[in-house]
N, C-alpha and C positions, 0 to 999 in steps of 0.2 A: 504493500500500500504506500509507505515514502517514498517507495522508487518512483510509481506511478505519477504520486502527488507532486513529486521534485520533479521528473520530465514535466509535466505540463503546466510549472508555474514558470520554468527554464525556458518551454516553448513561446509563451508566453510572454516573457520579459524579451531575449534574445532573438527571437524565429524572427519576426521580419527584418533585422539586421544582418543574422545569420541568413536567412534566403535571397535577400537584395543582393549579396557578394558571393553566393555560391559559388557562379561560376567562377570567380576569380582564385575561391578556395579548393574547387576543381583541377583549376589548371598547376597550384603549387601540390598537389596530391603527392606526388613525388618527394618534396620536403618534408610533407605530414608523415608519410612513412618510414621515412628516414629517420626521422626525428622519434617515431615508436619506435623504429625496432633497437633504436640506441639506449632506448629510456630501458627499455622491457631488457634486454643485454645488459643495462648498468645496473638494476634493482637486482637482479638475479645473481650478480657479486656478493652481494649482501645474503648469498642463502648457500653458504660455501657447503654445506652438511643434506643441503636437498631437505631441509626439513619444508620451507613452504611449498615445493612443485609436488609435494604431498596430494594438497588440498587446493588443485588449479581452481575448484570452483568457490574458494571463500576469497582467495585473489581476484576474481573475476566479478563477483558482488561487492568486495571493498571500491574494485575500480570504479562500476557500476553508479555507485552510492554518494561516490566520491564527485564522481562525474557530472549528479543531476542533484540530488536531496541535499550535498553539504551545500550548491553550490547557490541554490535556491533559498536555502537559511539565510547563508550569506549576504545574499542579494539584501532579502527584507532585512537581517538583524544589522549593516550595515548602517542601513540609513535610519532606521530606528536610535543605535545608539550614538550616531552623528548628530545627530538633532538634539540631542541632550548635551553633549559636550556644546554645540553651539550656543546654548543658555550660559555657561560658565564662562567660555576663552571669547576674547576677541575676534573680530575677524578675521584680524592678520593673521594670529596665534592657529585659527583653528582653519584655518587654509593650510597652514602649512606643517598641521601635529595631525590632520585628519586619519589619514591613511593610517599611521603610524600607532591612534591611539583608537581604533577601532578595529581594522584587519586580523591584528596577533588575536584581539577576545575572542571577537564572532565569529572567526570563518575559523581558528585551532580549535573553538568548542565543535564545531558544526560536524567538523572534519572529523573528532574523537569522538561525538555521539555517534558518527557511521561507522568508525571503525570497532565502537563498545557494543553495538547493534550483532557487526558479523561475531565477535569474539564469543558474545552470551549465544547467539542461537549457532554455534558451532565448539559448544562448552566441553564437549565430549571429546576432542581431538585438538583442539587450537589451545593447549596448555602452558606452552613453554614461552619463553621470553623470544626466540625465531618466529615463531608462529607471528605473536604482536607486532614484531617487527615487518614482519612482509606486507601484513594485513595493511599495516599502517601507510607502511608505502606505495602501497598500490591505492589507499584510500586518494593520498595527498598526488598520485601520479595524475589520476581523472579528474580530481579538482583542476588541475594544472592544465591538463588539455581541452579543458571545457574552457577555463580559463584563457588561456593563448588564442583557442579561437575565437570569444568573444571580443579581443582587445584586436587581432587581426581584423576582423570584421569591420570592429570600428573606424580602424584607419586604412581600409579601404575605401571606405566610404569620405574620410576626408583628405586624400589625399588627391590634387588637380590634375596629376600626368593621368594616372590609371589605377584601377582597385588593385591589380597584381602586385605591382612597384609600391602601394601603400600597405599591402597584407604580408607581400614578399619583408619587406623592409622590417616590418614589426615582428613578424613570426624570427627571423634572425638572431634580432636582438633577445627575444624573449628564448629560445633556443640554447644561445649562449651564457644568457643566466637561469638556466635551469638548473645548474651544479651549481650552488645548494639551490632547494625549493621548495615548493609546499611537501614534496614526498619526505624533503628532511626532515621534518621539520612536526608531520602526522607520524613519519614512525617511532620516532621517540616518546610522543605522547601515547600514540595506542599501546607501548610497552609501559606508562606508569597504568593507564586503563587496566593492562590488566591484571597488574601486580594488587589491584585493589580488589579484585574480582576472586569470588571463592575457587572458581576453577584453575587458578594460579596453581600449578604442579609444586613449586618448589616454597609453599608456602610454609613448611618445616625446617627447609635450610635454613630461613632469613628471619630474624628476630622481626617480632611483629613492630618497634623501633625504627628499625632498619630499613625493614621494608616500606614502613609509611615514608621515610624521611625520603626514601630513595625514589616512590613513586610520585611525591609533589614536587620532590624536583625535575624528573622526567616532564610532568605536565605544566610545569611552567617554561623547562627548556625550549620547548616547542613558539611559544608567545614569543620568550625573550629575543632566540633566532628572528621571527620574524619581525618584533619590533625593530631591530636595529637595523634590517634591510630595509623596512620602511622610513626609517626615521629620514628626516631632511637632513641634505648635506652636499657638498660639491661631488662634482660627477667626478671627479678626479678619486674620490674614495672607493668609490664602488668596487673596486678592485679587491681593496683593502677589507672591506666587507665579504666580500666574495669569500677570499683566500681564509679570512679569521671565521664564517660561520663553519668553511669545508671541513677546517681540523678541527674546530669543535664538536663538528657532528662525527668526522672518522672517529677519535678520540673515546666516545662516547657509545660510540656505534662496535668498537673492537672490541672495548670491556665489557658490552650486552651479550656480546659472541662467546667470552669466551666460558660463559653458562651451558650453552648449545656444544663448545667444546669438551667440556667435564663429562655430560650429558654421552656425546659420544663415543668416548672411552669407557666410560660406565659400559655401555652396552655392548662394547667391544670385549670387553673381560668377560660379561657374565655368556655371550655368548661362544666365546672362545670354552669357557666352562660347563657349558652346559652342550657343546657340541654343537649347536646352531652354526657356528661360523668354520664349520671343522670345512666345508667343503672349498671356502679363500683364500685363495692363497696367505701366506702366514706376512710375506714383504708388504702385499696389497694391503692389509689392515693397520700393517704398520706404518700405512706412508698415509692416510686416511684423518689423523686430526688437524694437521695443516699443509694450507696450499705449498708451502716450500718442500715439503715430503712428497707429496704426491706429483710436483714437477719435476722433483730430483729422480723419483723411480721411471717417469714418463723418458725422462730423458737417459738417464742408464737403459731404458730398453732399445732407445730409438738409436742406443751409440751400437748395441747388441745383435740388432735386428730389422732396423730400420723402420721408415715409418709406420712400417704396417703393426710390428711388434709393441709401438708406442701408442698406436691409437687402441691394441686387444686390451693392454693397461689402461687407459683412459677408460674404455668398457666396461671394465671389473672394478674399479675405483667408482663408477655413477652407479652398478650394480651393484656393489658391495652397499653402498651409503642409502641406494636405494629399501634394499633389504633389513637395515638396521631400521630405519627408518617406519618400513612398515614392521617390522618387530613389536614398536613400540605399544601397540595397539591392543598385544596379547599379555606386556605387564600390569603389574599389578599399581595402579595410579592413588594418587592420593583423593582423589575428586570421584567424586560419581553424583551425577543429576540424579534427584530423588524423584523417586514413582509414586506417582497419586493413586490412592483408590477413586477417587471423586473426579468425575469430569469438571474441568478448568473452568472457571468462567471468561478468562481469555482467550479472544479467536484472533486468527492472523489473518 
């Protein structure tokens, strides 16, 4: 029902913008794709362990969600809370804090209620701190490309040469500052989301302390990023900006990983014990918790065997991880969704 309700309040705001310059957004088609298949290749860095290609389809409803309901909140809670600060600041003042002191609230709330949405109705499988993380970035990817094309559209349409020259121009720039972006920006917050959330697996490692401390600051992380890309400032910074959000978010993004790291090794041992993994080779599991392991053996094969021998390794390395991965599904979890005898009074 959000999805529905967000596509057609999106249609609504955007569609005759968006349809006035179709064709123009036709003819760069070529860009638009390029521009996905680089995004969807760079989020997938972020899932070294294969834990989200899990569940393609809670990635595919984040993007979804991301794409049409956050983006529709957004729209209205926007101008709502703009209106309010305009009773307080000046006009000067709120010309030029607008963006900055409205954007981070309403579109990281909009964006993490879509992404707390997939997490709870996929409570049974999307446990781990990978899981939030992907979910998130795929929420913040669709805002993003809903985004781009709204702002393309726009200057289409104002630009005096031609709509292509004015959507080409702007999809570029907006392209190039995609690394960081709203995906950065919602994966960190849908990982404090779900650290708050009962279905959180590792909620016995983490003192309940720790955990809270750890997950408001995830979900402010997300605001502060994006206040400071908004805030006013000379274009000469933006750079500067760029480069200081990117390692804050790697930084941030390594140490969330290496949970999903522990995680894999766990499962590596109990499998290796329990005979599960007897059939992997014994190098291939061992070159499996990091990317430097597992390029090292790709590349001892490729020195041994050549490329064909380096890509069998490459095979057994996405099969191996694949297989841990689905393993997971037959241990024994901290969480389990309680069964009602009583039918729900809630309908979807």
């Amino acid at each position: 029902m959000a999805l529905v309700v967000g596509t057609f309040a999106l249609l609504d705001d955007s569609g005759p913008v968006i349809r006035a310059t179709l064709d123009a957004n036709l003819d760069l088609s070529w860009l638009w794709l390029l521009f996905i298949a680089f995004m969807v290749w760079l989020l997938f860095r972020f899932d070294p362990f294969r834990s989200g290609r899990r569940y393609p389809q809670a990635l595919v409803a984040g993007f979804a969600l991301g794409g049409t309901t956050a983006v529709a909140m957004a729209m209205n809670g926007n101008d709502g809370l703009g209106q309010l600060w305009s009773l307080v600041l000046s006009p000067e003042t709120f010309t030029d804090w607008q963006a900055s002191l409205t954007a981070p609230i309403i579109e990281e709330a909009s964006k993490a209620l879509c992404a707390a949405v997939v997490l709870v109705l996929g409570a049974h499988v999307l446990q781990r701190i990978s899981h939030a993380l992907m979910v998130g970035m795929f929420v913040g990817f669709g805002f993003d490309l809903m985004e781009d094309l709204s702002y393309a559209a726009n200057s289409a349409l104002q630009d005096l040469d031609s709509d292509v020259a004015g959507a080409g121009g702007n999809l570029v720039v907006r392209f190039f500052t995609a690394v960081p972006a709203h995906w950065t920006y919602t994966a960190l917050t849908s990982v404090g989301v779900l650290m708050l959330l009962p279905s959180f697996r590792d909620r016995s490692a983490w003192s309940t302390g720790r955990r809270l401390a750890t997950a408001c600051g995830l979900l402010l992380s997300g605001p502060l990023l994006h206040f400071i890309w908004d805030a006013p400032g000379p274009v000469a910074a933006m750079p500067l900006k760029m480069l200081g959000s990117l390692a804050f978010f790697l930084v941030i993004a390594a140490w969330l990983l290496r949970d999903e790291r522990r995680w894999v090794l766990a499962r590596i041992e109990e499998g290796r014990a329990s005979g599960e993994l007897s059939t992997v080779r014994e190098d291939v599991l061992d070159s499996l918790p990091t990317r430097r392991r597992r390029r090292a053996l790709k590349k001892s094969a490729k020195r041994a065997g050549g490329r064909a021998a380096a890509k069998a390794v490459k095979t057994q390395q996405r099969a191996a991880l694949d297989r841990i991965q689905a393993s997971s599904s037959a241990m024994t979890l901290p969480y389990r969704a309680p069964r009602s005898t009583t039918k729900s009074s809630l309908t979807r």
